[in-house]
N, C-alpha and C positions, 0 to 999 in steps of 0.2 A: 688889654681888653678893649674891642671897637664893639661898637653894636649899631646897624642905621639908624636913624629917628625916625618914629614915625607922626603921622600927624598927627590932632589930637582928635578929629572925627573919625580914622582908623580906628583909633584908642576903645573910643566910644562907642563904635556902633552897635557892638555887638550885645552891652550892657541896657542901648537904649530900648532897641528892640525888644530887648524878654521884657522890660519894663512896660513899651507902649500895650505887649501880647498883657499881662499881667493885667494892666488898669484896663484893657478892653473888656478880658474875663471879669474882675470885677466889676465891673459898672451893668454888664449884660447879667450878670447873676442878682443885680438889684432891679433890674427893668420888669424880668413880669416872669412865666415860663414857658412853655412850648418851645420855640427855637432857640428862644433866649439861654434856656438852660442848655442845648449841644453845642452855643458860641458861646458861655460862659466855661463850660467842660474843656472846648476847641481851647480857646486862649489862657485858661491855667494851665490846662495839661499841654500844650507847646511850651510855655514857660519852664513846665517845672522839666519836662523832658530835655531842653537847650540848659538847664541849668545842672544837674544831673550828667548830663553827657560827659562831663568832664574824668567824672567817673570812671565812667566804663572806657573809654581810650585805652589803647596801652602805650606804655613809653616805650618810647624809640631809643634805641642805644647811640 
């Protein structure tokens, strides 16, 4: 069994991102509403759709 290594910011980026998306939607969905509320909608609903995606894939044989 070999596998490469990868780094650990590899690792990470992809978990960081839905997070920074995540805390952006929250923090705008506490700010006020008019635009706030379509970049609070924008940055959950990115989140949950990147998170989610996993999902819908299909496996590869």
């Amino acid at each position: 069994m070999s596998h490469a290594s990868q780094s650990t910011r590899r690792i990470f980026a992809w978990p960081l991102l839905i997070a920074l998306l995540s805390g952006a939607g929250l923090f705008a969905a506490l700010l006020g509403d008019g635009i706030w509320d379509g970049l609070a909608w924008l940055g959950l609903g990115l989140s949950a759709a990147l998170g989610l995606s996993g999902f819908w894939r299909r496996r590869q044989p």
